[in-house]
C-alpha positions as CSV (number, residue, x, y, z in Angstrom):
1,X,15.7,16.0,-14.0
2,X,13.8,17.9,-15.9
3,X,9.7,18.0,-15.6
4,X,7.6,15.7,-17.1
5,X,4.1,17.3,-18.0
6,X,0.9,15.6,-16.8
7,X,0.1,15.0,-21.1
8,X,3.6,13.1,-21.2
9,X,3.3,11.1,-18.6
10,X,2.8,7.2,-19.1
11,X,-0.3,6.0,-18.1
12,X,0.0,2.4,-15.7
13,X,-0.6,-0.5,-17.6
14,X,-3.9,-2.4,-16.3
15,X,-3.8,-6.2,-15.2
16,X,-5.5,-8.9,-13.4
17,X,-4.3,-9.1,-9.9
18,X,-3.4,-12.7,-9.5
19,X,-6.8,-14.9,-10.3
20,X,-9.0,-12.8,-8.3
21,X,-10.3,-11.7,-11.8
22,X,-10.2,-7.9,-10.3
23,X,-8.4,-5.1,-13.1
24,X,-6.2,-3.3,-11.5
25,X,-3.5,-1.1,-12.6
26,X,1.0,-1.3,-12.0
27,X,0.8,1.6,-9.6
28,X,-1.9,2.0,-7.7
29,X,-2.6,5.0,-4.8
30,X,-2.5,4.5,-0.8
31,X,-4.5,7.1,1.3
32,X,-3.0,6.0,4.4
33,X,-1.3,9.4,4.6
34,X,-4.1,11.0,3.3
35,X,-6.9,9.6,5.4
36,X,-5.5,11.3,9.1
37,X,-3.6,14.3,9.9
38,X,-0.4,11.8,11.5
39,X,1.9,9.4,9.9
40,X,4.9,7.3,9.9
41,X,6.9,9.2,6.7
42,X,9.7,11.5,6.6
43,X,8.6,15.2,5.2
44,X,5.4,15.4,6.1
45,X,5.6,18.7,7.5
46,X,7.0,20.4,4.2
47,X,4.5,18.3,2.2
48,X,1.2,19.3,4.1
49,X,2.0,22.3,6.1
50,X,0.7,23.1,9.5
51,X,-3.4,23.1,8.3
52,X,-4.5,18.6,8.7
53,X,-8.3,19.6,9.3
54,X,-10.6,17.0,8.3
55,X,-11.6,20.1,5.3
56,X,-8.0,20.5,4.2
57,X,-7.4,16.5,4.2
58,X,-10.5,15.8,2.6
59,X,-10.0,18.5,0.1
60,X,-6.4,17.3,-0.5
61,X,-7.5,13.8,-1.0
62,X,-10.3,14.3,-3.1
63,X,-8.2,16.4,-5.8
64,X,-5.4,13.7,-5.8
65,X,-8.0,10.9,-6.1
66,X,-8.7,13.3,-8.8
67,X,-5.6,12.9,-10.2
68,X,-4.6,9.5,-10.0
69,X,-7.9,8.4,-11.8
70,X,-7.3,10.7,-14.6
71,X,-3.7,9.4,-14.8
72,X,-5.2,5.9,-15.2
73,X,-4.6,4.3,-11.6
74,X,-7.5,2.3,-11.1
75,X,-6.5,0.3,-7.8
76,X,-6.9,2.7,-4.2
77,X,-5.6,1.1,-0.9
78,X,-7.6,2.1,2.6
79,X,-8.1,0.6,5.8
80,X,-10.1,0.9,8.5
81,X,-7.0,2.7,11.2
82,X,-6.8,5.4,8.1
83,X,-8.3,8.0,9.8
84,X,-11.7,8.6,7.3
85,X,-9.8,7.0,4.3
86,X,-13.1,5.3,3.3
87,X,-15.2,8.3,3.7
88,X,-12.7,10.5,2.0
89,X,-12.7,7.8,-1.3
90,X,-17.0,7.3,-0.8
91,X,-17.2,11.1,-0.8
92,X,-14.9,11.6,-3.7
93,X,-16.9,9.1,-5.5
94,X,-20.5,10.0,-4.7
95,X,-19.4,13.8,-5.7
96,X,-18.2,12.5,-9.3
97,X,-21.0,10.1,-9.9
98,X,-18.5,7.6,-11.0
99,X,-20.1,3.9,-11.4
100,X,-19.2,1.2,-8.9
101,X,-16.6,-0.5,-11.4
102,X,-14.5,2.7,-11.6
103,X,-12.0,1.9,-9.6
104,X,-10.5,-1.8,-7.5
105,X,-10.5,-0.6,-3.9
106,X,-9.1,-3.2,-1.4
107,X,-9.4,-2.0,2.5
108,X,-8.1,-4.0,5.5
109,X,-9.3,-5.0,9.6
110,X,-7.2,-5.3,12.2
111,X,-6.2,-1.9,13.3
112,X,-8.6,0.8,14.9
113,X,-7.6,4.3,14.5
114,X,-7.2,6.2,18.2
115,X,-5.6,9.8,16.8
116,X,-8.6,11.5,17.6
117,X,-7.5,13.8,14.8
118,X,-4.5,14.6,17.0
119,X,-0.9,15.2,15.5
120,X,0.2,14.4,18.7
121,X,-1.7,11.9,20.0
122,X,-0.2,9.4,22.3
123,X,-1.4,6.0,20.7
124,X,-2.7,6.5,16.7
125,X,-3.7,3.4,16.1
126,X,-3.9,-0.1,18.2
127,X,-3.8,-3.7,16.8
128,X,-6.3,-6.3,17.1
129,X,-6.5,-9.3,15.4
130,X,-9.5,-10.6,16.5
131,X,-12.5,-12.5,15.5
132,X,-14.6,-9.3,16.9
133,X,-12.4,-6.8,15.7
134,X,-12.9,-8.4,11.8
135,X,-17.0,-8.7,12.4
136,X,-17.2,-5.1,13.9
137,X,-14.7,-3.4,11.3
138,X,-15.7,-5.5,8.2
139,X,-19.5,-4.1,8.9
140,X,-17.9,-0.6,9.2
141,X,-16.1,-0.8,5.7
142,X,-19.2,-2.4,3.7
143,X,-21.6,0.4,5.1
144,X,-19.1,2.9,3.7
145,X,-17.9,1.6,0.5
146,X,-20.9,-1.0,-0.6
147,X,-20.3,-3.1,-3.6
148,X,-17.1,-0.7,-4.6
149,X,-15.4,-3.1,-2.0
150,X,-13.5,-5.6,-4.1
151,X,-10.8,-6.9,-1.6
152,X,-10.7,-7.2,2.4
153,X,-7.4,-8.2,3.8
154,X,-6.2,-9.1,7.2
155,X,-3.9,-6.0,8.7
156,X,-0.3,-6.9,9.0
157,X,-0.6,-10.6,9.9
158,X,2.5,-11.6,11.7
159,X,3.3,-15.4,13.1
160,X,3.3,-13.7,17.0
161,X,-0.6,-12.4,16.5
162,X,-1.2,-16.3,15.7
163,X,-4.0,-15.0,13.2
164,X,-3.6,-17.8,10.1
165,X,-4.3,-20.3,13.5
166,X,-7.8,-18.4,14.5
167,X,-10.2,-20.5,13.2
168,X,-12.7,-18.2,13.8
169,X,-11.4,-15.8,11.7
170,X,-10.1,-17.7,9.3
171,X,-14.1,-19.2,8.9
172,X,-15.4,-15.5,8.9
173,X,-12.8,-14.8,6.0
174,X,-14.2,-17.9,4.6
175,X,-18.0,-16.4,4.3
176,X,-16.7,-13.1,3.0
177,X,-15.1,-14.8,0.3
178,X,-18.6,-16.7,-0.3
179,X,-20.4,-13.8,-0.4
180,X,-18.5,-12.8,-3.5
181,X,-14.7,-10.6,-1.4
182,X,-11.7,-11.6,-2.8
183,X,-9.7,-12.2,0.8
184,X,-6.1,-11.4,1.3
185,X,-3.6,-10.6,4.1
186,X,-0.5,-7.9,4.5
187,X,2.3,-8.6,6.3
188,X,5.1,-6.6,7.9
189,X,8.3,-7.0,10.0
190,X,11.8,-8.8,9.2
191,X,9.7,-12.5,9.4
192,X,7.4,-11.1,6.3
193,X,8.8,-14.0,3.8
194,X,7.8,-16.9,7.0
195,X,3.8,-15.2,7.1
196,X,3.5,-15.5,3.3
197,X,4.7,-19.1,3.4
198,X,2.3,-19.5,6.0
199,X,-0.7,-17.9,4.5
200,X,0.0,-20.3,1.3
201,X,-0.4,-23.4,3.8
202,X,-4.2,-22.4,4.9
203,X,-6.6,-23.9,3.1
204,X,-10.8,-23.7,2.9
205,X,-12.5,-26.5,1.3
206,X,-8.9,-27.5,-0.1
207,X,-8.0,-24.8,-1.9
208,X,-6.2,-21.5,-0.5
209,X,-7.6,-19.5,1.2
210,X,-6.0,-16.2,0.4
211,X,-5.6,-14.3,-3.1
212,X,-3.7,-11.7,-2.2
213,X,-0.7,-10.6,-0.1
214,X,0.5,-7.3,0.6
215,X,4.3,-6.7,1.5
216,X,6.4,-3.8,2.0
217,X,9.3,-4.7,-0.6
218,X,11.8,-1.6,-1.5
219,X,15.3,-1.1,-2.2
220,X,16.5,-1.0,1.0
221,X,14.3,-4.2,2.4
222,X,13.9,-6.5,-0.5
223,X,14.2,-9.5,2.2
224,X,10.1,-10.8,1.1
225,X,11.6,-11.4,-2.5
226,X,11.0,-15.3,-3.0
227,X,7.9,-15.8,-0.7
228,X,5.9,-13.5,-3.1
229,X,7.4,-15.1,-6.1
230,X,6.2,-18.2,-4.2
231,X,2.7,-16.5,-3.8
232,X,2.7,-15.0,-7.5
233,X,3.1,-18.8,-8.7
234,X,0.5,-20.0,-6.7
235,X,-1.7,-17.3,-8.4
236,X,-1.8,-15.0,-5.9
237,X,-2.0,-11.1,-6.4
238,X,1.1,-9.3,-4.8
239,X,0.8,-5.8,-3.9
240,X,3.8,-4.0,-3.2
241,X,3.3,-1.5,0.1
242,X,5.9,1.1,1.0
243,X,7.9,1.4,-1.8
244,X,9.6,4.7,-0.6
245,X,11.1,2.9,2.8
246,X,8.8,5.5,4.6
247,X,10.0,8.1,2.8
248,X,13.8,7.4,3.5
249,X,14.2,6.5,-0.2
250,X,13.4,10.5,-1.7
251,X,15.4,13.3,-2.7
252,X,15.1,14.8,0.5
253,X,16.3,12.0,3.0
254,X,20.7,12.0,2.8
255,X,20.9,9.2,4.8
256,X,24.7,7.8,3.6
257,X,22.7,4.6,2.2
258,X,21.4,6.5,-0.8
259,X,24.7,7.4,-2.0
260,X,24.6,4.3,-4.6
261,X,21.1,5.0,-5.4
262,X,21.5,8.7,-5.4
263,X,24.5,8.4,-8.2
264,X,22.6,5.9,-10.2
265,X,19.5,8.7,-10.6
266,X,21.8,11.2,-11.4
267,X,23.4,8.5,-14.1
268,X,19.5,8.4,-15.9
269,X,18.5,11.4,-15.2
270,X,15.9,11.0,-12.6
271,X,15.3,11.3,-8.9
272,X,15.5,8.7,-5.7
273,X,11.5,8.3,-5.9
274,X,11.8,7.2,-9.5
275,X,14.6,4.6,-9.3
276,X,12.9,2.8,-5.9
277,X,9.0,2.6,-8.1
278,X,10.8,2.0,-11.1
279,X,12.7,-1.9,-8.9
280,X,9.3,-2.3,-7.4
281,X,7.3,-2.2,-10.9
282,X,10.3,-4.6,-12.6
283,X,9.7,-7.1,-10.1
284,X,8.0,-9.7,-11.9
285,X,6.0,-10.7,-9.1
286,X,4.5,-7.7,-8.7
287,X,1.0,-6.8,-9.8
288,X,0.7,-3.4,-8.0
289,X,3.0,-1.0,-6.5
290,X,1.3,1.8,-4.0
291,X,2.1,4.7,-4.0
292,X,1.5,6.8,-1.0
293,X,1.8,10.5,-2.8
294,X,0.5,13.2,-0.8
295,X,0.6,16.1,-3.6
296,X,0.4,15.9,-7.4
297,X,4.2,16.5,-7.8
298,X,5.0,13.1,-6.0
299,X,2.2,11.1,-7.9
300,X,3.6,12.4,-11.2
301,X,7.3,11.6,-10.5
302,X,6.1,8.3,-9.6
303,X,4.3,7.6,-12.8
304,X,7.0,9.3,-14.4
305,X,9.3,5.8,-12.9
306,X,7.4,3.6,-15.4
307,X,10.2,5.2,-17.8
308,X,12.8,3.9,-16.3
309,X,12.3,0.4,-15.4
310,X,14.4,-1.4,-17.7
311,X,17.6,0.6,-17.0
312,X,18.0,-1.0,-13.3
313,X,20.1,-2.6,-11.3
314,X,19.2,-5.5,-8.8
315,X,17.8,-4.5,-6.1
316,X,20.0,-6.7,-3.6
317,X,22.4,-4.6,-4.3
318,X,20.9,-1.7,-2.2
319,X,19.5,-3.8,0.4
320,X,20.4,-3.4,4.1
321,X,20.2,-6.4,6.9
322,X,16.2,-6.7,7.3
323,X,16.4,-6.4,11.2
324,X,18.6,-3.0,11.1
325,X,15.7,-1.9,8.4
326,X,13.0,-2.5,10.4
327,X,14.9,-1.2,13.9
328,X,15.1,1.7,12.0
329,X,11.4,1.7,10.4
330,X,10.3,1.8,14.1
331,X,11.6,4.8,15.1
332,X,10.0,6.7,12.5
333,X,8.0,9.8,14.2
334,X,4.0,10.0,13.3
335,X,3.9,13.3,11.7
C-alpha cells in the first residue's frame, strides 16, 4: 500500500450523534492507550518503546490530540480508569487555548484505575458499579473537564453487575441528564446485544433514559449488530469501541483468521487496519468509530479507511463464535 500523505487524507465527515444534538465526527479518537503506561492491545511494545513516563505519555498524547484535531476528529473518548486521560486532553486543551465547543468529549464511571503507573502491576483497574462509585468519579471528571464534558456513560454495563436495576443510579443519571449531560452506557462481553435491549427498556419520566451506547463491534465480533440497529432507530447514538479486536485485526497480528481479511486488503490495495474501520464506518448504525491510535502512522491509515468503505464485504463473513472471541479477548496481556 502505498502512503497516503497527511494533505491527501479524507477528513471524517461530521454528524449528530443520535438526538443528543452533540456534532461529532465518523471516526473519533480513544486515549485509553494513551492515558496509562499498560494496556490490553497487541504491539504495544514496538509502538511505544520501553520510555511510559507520565512526560513521554503526556507528550505523546498531546501531539496526537494534535493530530487528530487537525485531521478533523472532533469526538475524544476517556474514562475515569484511563490512567490521566482527562488531564492529558484538559492539558492539551488549556495549552492550545481552544474554546470549549472544540471538540465532543464523552468520559465514563465505573472503573477506578489501580496501575499506579506500573507496567506490571497486579490489578490495573477494578470495577464498580456503584451509586458511590458514579457520585465520587462523576465529581472527579467535571472538576477536570468542566463544561467540555458533553457525555457521561455507565462503564461496561453488563446484566451480572445488575446496574440498569440500581435505582439509585439510574436516578443520579437522571439529574446529570437534568443538569444539561447527555447519559449513555457501554457494554462488553458475548451478552452485549441482551444489555442494549435492556438499556432501551429503562425509562425516566417515560421516555428513555439513555442516548448513547457504546459497543465493541469488529470484524471478528460483529455479534451486537441488530441491538444497535435497534438503538440507532430509537435515536440513540452508537459508538463503535474496539474496532481493531485489540489489535488482533493489524498487519502485524498472523493469527490464521486474517487470512480472508488479509487477501481481501491485498485485493484493494490496503492494510488489515483499513478494511476492519472501513466495516465499522459502513455500518449504518454507526455514528462514530474510535480509534485507539497510539502514533500518527496508525491515525493516518485509519482515516485513510474512509476510502475504502464502499468496496466491502459483510462483515458476518469474518466473524468468529462471540464466546471463543471474547475467551480469547481475556487473555490479552496489559502491556
Amino acid at each position: 500500500m502505498k502512503a497516503t500523505s497527511a494533505a491527501t487524507l479524507p477528513r471524517p465527515p461530521l454528524r449528530l450523534l443520535g438526538k443528543t444534538g452533540l456534532v461529532v465526527s465518523a471516526i473519533g479518537l480513544g486515549l485509553a492507550a494513551l492515558g496509562r503506561p499498560a494496556y490490553m492491545a497487541l504491539g504495544r511494545d514496538e509502538d511505544l518503546g520501553t520510555d511510559r513516563s507520565v512526560l513521554a505519555m503526556k507528550r505523546r498524547c498531546h501531539a496526537l490530540l494534535d493530530t487528530a484535531h487537525a485531521a478533523g476528529i472532533r469526538y475524544v473518548d476517556v474514562a475515569r480508569s484511563y490512567g490521566l486521560a482527562e488531564q492529558f486532553l484538559s492539558t492539551w486543551w488549556n495549552e492550545r487555548q481552544l474554546p470549549d465547543t472544540a471538540l465532543t468529549v464523552g468520559s465514563k464511571w465505573g472503573y477506578t484505575y489501580t496501575g499506579q503507573w506500573q507496567l506490571d502491576a497486579p490489578i490495573h483497574e477494578v470495577k464498580r458499579l456503584s451509586i458511590d462509585t458514579l457520585r465520587r468519579q462523576s465529581l472527579e471528571t467535571r472538576s477536570i473537564l468542566g463544561p467540555r464534558l458533553s457525555l457521561y456513560q455507565i462503564h461496561s454495563a453488563t446484566l451480572d453487575s445488575r446496574v440498569l436495576e440500581d435505582r439509585h443510579v439510574l436516578a443520579e443519571m437522571v439529574e446529570l441528564r437534568q443538569e444539561g449531560l447527555c447519559v449513555g452506557l457501554t457494554v462488553t462481553g458475548p451478552r452485549q446485544a441482551d444489555v442494549i435491549w435492556r438499556a432501551l427498556e429503562v425509562r425516566a419520566d417515560g421516555v428513555g433514559l439513555f442516548q448513547t451506547v457504546q459497543a465493541t463491534w469488529n470484524l471478528l465480533e460483529p455479534s451486537a449488530s441488530r441491538a444497535l440497529a435497534d438503538a440507532s432507530a430509537e435515536g440513540l447514538g452508537v459508538i463503535v469501541k474496539e474496532v481493531l479486536a485489540n489489535g488482533r485485526l493489524t498487519n502485524q497480528h498472523s493469527g490464521p483468521e486474517l487470512q480472508q481479511i488479509r487477501a481481501h486488503a491485498v485485493r484493494l490495495g490496503t492494510t488489515v487496519e483499513a478494511i476492519a474501520v472501513a466495516s465499522a464506518v459502513a455500518q449504518p448504525w454507526a455514528h462514530i468509530v474510535l480509534s485507539g491510535a497510539v502514533t500518527r502512522q496508525q491515525l493516518d491509515g485509519h482515516l485513510a479507511a474512509l476510502n475504502f468503505v464502499p468496496a466491502l464485504m459483510p462483515a458476518e463473513r469474518f466473524a468468529e463464535p462471540s464466546e471463543l472471541y471474547w475467551r480469547r479477548r481475556s487473555r490479552v496481556a496489559w502491556t
